[in-house]
C-alpha positions in Angstrom: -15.5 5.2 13.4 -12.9 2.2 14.4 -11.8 1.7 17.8 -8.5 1.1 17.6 -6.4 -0.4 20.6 -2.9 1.1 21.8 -0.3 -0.6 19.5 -2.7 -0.4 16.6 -2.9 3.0 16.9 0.4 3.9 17.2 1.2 2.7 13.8 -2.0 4.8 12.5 -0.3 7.7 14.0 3.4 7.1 12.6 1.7 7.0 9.3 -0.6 10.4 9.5 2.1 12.4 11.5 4.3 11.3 8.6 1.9 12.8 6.0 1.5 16.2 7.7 5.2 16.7 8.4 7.2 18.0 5.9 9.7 15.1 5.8 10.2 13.7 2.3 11.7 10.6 3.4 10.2 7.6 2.5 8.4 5.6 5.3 9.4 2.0 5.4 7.0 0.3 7.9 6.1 -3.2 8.8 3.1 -4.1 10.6 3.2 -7.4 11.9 0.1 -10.0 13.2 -1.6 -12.8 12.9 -4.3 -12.9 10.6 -7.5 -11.3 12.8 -4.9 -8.7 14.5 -6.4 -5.9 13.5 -3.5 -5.0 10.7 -6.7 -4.0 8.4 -8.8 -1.7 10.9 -5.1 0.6 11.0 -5.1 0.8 7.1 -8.4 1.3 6.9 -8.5 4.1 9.2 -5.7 5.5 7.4 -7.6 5.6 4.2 -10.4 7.5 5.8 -8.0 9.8 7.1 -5.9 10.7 4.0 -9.7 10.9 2.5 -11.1 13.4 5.0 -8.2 15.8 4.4 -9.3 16.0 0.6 -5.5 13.5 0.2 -7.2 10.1 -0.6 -5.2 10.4 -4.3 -1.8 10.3 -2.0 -2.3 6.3 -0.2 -3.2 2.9 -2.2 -3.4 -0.2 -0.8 -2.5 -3.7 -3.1 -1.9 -7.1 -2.4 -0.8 -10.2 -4.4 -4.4 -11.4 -5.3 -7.8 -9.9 -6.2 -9.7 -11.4 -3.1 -6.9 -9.4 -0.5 -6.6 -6.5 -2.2 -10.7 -5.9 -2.7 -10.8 -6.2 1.0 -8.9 -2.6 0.9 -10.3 -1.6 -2.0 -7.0 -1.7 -3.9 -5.8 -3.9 -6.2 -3.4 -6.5 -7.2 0.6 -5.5 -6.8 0.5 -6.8 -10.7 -1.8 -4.4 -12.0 -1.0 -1.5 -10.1 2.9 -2.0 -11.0 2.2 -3.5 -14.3 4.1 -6.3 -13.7 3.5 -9.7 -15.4 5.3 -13.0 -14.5 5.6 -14.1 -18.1 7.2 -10.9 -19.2 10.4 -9.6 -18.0 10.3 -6.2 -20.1 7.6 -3.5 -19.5 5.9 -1.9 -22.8 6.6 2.0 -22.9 2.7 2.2 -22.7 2.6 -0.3 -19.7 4.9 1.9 -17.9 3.0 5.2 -18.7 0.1 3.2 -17.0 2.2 2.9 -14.1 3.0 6.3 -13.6 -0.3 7.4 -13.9 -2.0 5.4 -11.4 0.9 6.1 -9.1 0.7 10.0 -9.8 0.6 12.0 -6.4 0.9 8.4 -4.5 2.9 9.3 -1.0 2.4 6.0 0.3 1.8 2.0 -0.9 0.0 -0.6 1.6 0.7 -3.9 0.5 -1.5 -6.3 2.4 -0.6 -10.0 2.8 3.4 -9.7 2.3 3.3 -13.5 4.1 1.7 -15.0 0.2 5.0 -13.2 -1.3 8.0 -14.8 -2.0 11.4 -13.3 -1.6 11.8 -13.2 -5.5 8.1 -11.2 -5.8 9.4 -9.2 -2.7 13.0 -8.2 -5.4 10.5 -7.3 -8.1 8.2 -4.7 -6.5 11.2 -3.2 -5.2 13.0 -3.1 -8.9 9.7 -1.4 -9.9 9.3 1.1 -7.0 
């Protein structure tokens, strides 16, 4: 469905060889670009992929506001990690939230890292 061109999809395939092996190391990976790079056509392929083998439940894609993270169909790094800036604690039933939307999650996308500040980078790795 996407025509994808050499370094674009060799990231794709680090990613999908990753979630047929049987390694249960995480997967930190940057994709780097400017903006009209293609860094979206690579997620979005994986998303169909993890979807055609019945594994869509296992990738999620989020970003720091609404407008990026519908482009994915995710959503906010805020409300899938239940974090709020005005808050420093997380309710008990805030947290269950969490876990529940990231039950059976192998793998978090977040889009637009460039709009996050070091601080916001600290906090969604506290969370994680």
């Amino acid at each position: 469905e996407f025509n994808l061109n050499e370094e674009q999809e060799h990231a794709f395939r680090i990613v999908a060889q990753h979630s047929i092996g049987h390694c249960n190391e995480p997967l930190p990976m940057y994709i780097e670009g400017m903006g009209g790079t293609g860094k979206s056509q690579v997620v979005k392929c994986l998303l169909i992929n993890f979807g055609a083998r019945d594994n869509a439940y296992a990738i999620v894609t989020c970003a720091p506001t609404g407008n990026a993270a519908a482009l994915l169909g995710g959503s906010t790094y805020h409300f899938l990690l239940g974090m709020n800036n005005k808050v420093e604690e997380v309710a008990a039933c805030t947290m269950a939230q969490v876990c529940s939307r990231l039950d059976g999650v192998q793998y978090i996308i977040l889009d637009e890292v460039s709009m996050l500040s070091c601080i916001d980078m600290y906090k969604i790795s506290e969370r994680l």
